[in-house]
SETI-583220 format. One record per residue: x, y, z of N, C-alpha, C in turn. Coordinates in pm, 1 decimal. Atoms other than C-alpha are relative to their C-alpha. Example, Ala and Ser with C-alpha at 12.3 -4.5 7.8 and 13.67 -1.06 7.14 Angstrom:
2
       n_px       n_py       n_pz      ca_px      ca_py      ca_pz       c_px       c_py       c_pz
       89.0     -119.0        0.0     1230.0     -450.0      780.0       90.0      120.0        0.0
      -82.0     -119.0       -6.0     1367.0     -106.0      714.0      -77.0      109.0       73.0
//
This chain:
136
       n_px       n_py       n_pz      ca_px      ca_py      ca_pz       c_px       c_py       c_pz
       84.1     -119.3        0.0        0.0        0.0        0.0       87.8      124.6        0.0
      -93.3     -129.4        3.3      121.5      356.0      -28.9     -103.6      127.9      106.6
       54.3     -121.6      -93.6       16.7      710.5      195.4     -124.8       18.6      -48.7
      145.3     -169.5       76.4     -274.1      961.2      136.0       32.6       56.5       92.1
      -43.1      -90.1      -19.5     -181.7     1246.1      194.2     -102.9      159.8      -35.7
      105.4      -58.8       -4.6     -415.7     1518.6      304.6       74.1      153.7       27.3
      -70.7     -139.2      -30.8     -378.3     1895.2      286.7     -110.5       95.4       32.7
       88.0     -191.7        7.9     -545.1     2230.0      457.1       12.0       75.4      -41.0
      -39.2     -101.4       80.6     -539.4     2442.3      197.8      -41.8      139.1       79.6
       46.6     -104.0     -137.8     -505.3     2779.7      333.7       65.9      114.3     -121.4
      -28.3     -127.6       96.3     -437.2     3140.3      132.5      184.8       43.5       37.8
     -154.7      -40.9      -41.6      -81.6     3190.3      327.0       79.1     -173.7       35.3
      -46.5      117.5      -24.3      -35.3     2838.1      469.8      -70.7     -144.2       -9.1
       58.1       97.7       20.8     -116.3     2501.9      420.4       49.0     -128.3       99.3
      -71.7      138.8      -75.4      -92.7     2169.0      640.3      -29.9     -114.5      -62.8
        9.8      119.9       41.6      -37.5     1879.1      571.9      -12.1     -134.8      116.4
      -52.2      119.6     -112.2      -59.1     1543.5      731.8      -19.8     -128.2     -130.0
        5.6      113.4       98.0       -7.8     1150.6      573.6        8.9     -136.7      139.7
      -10.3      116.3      -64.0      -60.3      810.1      665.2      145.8      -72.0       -8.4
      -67.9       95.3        3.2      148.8      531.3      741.8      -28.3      -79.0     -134.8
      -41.9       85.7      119.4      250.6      292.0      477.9     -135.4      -42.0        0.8
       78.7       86.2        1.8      -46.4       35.6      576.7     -157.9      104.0       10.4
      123.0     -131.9      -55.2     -308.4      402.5      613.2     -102.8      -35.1      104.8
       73.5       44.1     -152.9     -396.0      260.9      972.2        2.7      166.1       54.1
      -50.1      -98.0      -91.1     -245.0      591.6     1164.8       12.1      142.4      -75.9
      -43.1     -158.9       81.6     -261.0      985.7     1044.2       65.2       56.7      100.4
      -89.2      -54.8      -68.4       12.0     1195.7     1136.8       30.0      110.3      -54.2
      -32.1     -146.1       65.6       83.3     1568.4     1083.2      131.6       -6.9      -38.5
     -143.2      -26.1       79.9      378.8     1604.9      804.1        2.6      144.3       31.2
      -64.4     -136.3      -30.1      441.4     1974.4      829.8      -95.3      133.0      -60.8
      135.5     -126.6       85.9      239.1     2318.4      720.3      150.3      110.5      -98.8
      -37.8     -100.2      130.2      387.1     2506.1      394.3      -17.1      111.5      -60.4
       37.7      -74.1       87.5      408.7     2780.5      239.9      -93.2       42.7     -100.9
       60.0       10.0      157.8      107.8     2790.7      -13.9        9.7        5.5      -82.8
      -16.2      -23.6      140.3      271.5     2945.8     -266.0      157.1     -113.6        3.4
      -53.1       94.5       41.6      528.0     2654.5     -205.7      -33.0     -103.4      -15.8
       66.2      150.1      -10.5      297.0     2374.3     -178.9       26.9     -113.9     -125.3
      -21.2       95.0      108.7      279.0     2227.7     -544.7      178.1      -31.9      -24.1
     -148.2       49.4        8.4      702.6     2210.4     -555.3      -21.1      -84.7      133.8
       72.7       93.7     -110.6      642.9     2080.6     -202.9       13.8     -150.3      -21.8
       45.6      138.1       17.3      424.7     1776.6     -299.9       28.5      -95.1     -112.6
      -42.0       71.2       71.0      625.5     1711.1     -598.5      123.2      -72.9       35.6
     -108.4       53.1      -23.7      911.8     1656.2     -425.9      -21.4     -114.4      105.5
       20.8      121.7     -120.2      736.8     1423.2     -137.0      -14.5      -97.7      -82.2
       53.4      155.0       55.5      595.8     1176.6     -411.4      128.0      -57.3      -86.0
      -55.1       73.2       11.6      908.7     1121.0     -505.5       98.0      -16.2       77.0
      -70.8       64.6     -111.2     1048.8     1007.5     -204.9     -106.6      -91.9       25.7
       55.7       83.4      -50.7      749.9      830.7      -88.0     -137.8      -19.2     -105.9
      149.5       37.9      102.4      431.3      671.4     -226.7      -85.5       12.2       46.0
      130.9      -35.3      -55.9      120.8      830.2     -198.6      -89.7      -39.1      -99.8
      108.3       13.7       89.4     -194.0      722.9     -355.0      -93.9       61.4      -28.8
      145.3      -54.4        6.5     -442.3      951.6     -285.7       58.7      156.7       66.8
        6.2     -136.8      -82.6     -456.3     1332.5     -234.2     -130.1       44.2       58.8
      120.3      -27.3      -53.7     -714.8     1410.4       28.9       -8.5      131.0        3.2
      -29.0     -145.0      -23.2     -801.9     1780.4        2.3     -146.5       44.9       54.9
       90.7      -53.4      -81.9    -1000.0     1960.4      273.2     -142.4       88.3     -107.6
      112.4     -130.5       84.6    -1382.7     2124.9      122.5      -36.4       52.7      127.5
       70.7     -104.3      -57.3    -1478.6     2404.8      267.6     -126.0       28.8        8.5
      163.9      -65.3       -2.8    -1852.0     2446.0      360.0      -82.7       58.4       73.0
      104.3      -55.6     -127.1    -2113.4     2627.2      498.6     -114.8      -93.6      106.5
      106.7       67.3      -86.4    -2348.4     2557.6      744.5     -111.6      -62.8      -81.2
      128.7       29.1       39.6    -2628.0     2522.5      494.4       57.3     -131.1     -156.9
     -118.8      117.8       54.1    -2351.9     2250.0      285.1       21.4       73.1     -139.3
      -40.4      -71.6      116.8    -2300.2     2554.6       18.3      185.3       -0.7       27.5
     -129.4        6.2      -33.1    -1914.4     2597.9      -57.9       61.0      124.0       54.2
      -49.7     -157.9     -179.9    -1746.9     2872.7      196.1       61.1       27.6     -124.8
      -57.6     -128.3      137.1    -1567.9     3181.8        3.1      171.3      -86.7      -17.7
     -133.5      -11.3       12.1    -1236.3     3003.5       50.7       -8.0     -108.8      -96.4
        0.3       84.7       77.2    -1332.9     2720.4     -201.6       33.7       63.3     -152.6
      -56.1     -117.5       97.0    -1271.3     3002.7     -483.7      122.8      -43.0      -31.5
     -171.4       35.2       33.3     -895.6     2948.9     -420.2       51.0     -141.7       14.8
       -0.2      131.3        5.9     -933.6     2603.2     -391.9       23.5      -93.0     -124.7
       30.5      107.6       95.4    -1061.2     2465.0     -693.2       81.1       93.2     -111.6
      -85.3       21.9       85.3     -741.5     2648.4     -907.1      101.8     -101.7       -8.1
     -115.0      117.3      -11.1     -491.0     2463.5     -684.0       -4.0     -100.0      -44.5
       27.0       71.4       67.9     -674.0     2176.9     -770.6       13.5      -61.8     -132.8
      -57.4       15.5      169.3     -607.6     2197.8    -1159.2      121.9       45.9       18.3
     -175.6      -16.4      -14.9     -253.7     2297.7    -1080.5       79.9     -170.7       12.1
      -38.8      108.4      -33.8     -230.1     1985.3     -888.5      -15.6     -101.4      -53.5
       21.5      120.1       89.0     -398.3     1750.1    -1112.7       98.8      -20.5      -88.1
      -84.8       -8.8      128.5     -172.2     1904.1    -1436.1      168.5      -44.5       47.5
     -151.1       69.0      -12.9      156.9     1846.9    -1230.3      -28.9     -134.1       54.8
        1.0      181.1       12.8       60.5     1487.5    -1100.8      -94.3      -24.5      -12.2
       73.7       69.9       48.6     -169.9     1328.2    -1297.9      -53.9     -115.8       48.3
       -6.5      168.3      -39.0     -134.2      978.8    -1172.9      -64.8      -38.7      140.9
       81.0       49.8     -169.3     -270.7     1048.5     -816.2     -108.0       49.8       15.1
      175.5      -90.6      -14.7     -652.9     1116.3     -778.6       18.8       79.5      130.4
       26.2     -119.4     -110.1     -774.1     1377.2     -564.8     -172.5      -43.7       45.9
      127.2       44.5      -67.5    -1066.4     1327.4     -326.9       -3.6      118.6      107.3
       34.3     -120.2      -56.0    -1242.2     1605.2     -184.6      -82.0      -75.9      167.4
       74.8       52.2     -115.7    -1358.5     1577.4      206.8      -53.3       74.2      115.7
       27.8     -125.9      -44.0    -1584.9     1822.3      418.0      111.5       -2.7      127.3
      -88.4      -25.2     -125.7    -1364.4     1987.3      676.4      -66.0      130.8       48.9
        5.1     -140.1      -65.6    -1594.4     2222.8      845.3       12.8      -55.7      186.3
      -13.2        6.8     -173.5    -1523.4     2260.9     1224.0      155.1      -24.1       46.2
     -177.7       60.5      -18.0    -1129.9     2108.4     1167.2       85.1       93.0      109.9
      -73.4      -57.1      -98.0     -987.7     2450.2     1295.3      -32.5       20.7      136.2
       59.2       13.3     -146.9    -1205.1     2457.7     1583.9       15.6      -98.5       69.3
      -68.0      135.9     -115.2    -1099.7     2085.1     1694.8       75.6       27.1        5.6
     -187.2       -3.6      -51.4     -738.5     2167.8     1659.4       -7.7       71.7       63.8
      -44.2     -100.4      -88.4     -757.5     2445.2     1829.6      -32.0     -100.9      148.7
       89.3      137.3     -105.2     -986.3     2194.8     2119.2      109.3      -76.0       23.6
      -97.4      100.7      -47.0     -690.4     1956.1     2060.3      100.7       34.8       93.5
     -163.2        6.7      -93.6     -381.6     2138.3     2144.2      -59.3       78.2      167.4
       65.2      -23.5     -117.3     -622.6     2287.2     2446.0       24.0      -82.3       74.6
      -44.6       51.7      -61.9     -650.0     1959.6     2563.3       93.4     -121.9        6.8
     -142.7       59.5      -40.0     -314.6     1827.2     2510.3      102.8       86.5       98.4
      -42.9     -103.7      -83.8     -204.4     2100.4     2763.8      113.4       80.3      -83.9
      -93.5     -149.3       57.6      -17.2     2364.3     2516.1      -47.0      123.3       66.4
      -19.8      -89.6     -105.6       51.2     2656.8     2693.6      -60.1      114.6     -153.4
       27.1      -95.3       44.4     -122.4     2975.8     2561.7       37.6       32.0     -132.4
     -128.2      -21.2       78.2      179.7     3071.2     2373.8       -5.5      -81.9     -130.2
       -0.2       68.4       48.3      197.6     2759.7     2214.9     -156.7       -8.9     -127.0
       84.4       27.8       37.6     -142.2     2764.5     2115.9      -45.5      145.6     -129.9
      -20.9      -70.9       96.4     -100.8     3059.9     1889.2       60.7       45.0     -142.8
      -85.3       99.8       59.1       97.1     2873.4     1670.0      -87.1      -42.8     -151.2
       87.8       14.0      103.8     -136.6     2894.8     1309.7       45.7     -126.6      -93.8
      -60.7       62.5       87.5      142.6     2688.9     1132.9      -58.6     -162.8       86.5
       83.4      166.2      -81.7        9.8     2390.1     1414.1     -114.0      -10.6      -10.0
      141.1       22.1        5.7     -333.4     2464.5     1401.2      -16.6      -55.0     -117.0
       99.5       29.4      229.4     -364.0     2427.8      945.9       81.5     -181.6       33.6
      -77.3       87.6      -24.8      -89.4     2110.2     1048.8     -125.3     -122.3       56.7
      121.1       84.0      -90.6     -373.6     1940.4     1308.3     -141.7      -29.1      -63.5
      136.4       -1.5       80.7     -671.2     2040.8     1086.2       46.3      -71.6     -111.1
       -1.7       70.8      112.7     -524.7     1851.0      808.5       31.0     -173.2       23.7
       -2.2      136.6      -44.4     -458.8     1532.8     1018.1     -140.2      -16.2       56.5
      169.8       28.9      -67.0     -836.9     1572.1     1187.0      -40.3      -33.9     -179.5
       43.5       -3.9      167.4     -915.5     1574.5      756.9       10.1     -145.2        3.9
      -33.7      167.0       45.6     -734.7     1256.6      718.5      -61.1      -85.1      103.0
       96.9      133.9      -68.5     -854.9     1094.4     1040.9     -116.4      -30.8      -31.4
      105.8      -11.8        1.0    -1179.6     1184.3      988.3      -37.6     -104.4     -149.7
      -11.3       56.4      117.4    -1144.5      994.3      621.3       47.5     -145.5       10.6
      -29.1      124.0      -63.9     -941.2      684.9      803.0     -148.0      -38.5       48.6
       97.0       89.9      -50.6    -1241.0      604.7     1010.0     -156.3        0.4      -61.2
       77.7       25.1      106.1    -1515.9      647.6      702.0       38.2     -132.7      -78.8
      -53.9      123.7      132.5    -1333.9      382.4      488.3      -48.0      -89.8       87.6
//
């Protein structure tokens, strides 16, 4: 088997997180640059094997798509045209930043810590993927 590899797309930063080899366990890989993301994820797939790009949708309460889906669905055709070979699977992520934030609350991060945006898009993109682990 190979990763999936899930990303919070974000206008300044983006997180990422990926499974284990066997996609039992999600784990936050690191939060990026946006405007470095696509060099980024070309350079992870070829180090490792991912099968699937999970990418966070944005929606409203009433399951319309939130304003940030706009800048979404270019990356999207960016990402398809530079790797072809790995589908993309869209998966709602409303509430994500509000658990991470909940998480590192109660994993006891200190204030400080918890102000930390590059951890929050990082956590919201592993809540993405868990949330997608325990659907399958």
């Amino acid at each position: 088997m190979a990763r999936i590899l899930a990303i919070d797309y974000g206008m300044k930063r983006t997180g990422l997180a990926v499974t284990d080899d066997f996609q039992i366990i999600a784990s936050g890989l690191t939060t990026v640059n946006t405007k470095e993301l696509l060099p980024f994820l070309k350079n992870y797939i070829e180090k490792e094997k991912v099968e699937l790009f999970l990418v966070g949708e944005p929606k409203q309460m009433d399951n319309t798509p939130s304003e940030s889906e706009a800048l979404i669905l270019p990356f999207l055709k960016k990402l398809e045209a530079l790797i072809p070979n790995i589908p993309i699977k869209r998966i709602d992520e409303r509430f994500t930043s509000k658990m991470a934030f909940q998480t590192m609350i109660d994993s006891g991060l200190k204030k400080n810590q918890r102000k930390n945006k590059a951890l929050v898009d990082e956590i919201s993109a592993t809540l993405i993927l868990q949330s997608y682990l325990y659907s399958k």
